[in-house]
C-alpha positions in Angstrom: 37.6 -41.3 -0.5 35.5 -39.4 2.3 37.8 -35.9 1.8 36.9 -36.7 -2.3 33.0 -36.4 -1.5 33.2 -33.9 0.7 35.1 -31.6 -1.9 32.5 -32.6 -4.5 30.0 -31.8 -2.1 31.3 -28.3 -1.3 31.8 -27.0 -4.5 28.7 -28.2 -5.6 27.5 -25.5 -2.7 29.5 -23.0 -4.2 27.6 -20.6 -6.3 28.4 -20.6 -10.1 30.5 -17.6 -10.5 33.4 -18.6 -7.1 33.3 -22.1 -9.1 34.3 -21.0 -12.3 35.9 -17.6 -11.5 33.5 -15.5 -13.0 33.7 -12.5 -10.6 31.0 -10.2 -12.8 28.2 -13.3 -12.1 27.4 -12.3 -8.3 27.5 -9.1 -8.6 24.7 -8.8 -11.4 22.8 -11.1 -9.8 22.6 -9.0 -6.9 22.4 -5.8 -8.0 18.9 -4.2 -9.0 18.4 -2.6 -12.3 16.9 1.1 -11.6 14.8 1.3 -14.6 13.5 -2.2 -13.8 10.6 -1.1 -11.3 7.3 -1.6 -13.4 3.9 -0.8 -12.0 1.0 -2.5 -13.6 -2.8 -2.0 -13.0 -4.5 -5.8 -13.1 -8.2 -6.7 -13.4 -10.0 -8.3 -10.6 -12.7 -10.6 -11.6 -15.8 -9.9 -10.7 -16.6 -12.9 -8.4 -13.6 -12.1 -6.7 -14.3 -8.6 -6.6 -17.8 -8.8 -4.6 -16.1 -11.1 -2.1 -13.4 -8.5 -1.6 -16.2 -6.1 -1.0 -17.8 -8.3 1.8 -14.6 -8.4 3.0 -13.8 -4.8 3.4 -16.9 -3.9 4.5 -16.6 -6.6 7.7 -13.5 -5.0 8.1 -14.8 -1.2 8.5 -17.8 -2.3 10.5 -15.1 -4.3 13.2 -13.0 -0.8 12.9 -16.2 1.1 14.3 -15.2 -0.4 17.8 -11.7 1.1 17.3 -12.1 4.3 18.6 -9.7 7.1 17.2 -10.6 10.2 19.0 -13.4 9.6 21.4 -17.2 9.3 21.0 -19.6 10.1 18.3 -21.7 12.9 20.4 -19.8 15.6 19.5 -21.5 18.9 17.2 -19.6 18.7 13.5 -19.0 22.0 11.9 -19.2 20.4 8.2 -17.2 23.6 7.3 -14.8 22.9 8.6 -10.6 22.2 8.0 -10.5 18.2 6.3 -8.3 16.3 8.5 -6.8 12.6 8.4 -7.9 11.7 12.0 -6.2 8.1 11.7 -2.8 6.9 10.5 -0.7 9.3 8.5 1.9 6.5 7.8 1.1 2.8 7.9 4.3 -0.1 6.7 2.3 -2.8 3.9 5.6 -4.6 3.7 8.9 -5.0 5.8 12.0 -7.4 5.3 9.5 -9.0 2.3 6.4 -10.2 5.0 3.5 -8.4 4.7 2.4 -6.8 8.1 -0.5 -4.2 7.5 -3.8 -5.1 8.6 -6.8 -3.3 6.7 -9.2 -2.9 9.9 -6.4 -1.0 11.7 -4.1 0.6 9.5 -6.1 3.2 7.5 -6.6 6.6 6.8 -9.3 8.8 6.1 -10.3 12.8 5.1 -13.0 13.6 7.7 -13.9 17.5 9.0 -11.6 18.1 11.6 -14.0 19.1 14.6 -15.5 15.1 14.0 -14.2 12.6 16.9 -14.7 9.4 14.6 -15.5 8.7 11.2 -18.8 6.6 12.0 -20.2 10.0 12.8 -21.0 10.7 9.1 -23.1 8.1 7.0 -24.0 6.5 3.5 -20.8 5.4 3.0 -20.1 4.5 -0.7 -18.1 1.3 -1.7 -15.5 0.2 -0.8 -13.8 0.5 -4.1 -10.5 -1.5 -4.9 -7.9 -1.5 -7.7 -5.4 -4.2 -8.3 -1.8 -4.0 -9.0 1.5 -6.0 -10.0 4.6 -4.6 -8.8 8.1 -6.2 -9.9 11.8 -5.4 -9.6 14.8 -7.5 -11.8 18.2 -7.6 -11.6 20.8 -6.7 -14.1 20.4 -10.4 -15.9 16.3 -9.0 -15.9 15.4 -12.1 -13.5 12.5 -10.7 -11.6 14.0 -10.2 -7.7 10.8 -9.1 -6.1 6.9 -9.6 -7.1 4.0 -8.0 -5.6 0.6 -8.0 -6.0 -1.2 -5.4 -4.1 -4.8 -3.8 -3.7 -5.8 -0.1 -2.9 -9.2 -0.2 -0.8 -11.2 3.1 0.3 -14.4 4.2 1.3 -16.1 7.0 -0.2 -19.1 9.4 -0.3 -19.8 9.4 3.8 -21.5 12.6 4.9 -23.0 14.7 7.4 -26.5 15.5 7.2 -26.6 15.1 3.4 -23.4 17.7 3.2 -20.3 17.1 2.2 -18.6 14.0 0.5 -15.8 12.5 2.7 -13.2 9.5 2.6 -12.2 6.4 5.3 -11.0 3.1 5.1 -8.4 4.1 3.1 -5.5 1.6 2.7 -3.0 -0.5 1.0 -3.2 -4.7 0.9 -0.9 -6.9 0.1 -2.0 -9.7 -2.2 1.1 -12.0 -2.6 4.6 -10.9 -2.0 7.9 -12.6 -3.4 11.7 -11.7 -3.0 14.2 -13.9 -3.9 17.0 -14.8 -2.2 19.6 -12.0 -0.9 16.5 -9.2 -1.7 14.7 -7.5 0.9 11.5 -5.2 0.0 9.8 -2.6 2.3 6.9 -0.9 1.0 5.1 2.1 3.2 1.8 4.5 2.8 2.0 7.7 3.8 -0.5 10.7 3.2 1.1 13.7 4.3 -1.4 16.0 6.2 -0.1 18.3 3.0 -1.7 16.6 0.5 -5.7 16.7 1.9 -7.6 19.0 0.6 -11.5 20.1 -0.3 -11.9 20.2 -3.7 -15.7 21.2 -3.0 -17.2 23.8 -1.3 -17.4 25.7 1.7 -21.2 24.7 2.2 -20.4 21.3 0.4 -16.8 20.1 0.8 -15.2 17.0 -1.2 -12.2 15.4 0.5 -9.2 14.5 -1.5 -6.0 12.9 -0.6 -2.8 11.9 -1.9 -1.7 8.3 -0.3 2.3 8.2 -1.6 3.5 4.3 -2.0 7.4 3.9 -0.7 8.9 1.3 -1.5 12.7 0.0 -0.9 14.9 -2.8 -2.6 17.8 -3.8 -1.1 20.7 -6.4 -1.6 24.2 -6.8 -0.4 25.2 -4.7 -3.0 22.5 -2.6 -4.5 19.5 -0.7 -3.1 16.7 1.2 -5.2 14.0 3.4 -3.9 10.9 5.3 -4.8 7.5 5.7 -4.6 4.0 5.8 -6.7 0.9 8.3 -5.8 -2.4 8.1 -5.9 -5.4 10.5 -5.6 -8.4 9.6 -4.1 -11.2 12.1 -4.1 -14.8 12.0 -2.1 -17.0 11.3 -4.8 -15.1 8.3 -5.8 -12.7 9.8 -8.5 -9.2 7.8 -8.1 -6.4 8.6 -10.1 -2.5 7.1 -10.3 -0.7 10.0 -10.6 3.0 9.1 -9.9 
């Protein structure tokens, strides 16, 4: 009677397809459909959107006491070269937890001779946009859903010259993977992509910040990436 249960009990443990043979019902389960990925721009509300904005902005003000690159006595040639003097590459999500953290993973587009971004001033925003992110399998049952924000600054300056970008990052919101998925998502703004889309006299930082992300199962694993353009007088753009 015991060995009856325990038999009942197993296969009851068994997943659906090793009890009834099915050997296709695994596999789709597990594996990712490529054209799946969908990339959604969501409202925020606007209650919700002026606490976010407290938020951010007592995150930048504890990132002041972070310095990057020194102190803030140093001369600022506003013609010069527009650097990201922070993080080039910052992980948002790995193994499906999110692990970035807004007041120290960031990047920004500041002249390069500057030694730390609270040498400019009149900072604009921040300004945030919302999106869903989702991934399904072959049976289109959704494997991975993310909600995520992009925060940044905009509109610093030197002296009245020049419009520049900081606090530039990616938030996780919510974050699910079911189970047997794994989801890593990255930033990365390649020194490549900055530019000054201004003036010698009056320059206007822009970037590109490239989303990775990665899905991955036993059997299956997808990969690619979104873009955005941020500019210094608050233009923001998906562009991949």
């Amino acid at each position: 009677m015991k060995k009856t249960i325990l038999i009942i009990i197993a296969a009851m443990l068994l997943p659906s397809g090793a009890v009834f043979g099915d050997e296709n019902t695994d596999q789709k389960q597990f594996e990712i459909n490529p054209n799946s990925a969908k990339i959604e721009e969501i409202s925020i509300p606007a209650d919700e959107l002026e606490a976010l904005v407290a938020k951010d902005r007592e995150a930048q003000e504890e990132a002041v006491s972070v310095s990057r690159g020194g102190g803030a006595g140093a001369v600022i040639d506003i013609a010069s070269n527009i650097v990201n003097l922070v993080d080039k590459t910052f992980k948002i999500i790995a193994k499906g937890q999110p692990v970035v953290n807004i007041s120290t993973n960031y990047a920004n587009a500041v002249p390069s001779n500057i030694k730390h971004w609270t040498q400019l001033q009149n900072w604009a925003g921040p300004r945030i946009r919302r999106y869903s992110f989702s991934v399904s399998n072959l049976y289109g049952i959704d494997v991975v859903k993310v909600v995520y924000q992009v925060h940044y600054n905009y509109g610093g300056n030197f002296k009245g010259r020049g419009r520049f970008l900081t606090g530039v990052t990616i938030e996780p919101i919510s974050v699910y993977t079911l189970w047997g998925f794994n989801l890593d998502m990255t930033a990365e703004v390649p020194d490549s992509t900055i530019a000054n889309v201004g003036t010698t006299e009056n320059p206007i930082a822009s970037m590109q910040v490239q989303l990775k992300w990665r899905v991955h199962s036993i059997i299956s694993d997808v990969q690619n990436k979104d873009i955005y353009y941020i500019r210094g007088d608050g233009y923001f753009k998906q562009i991949g």
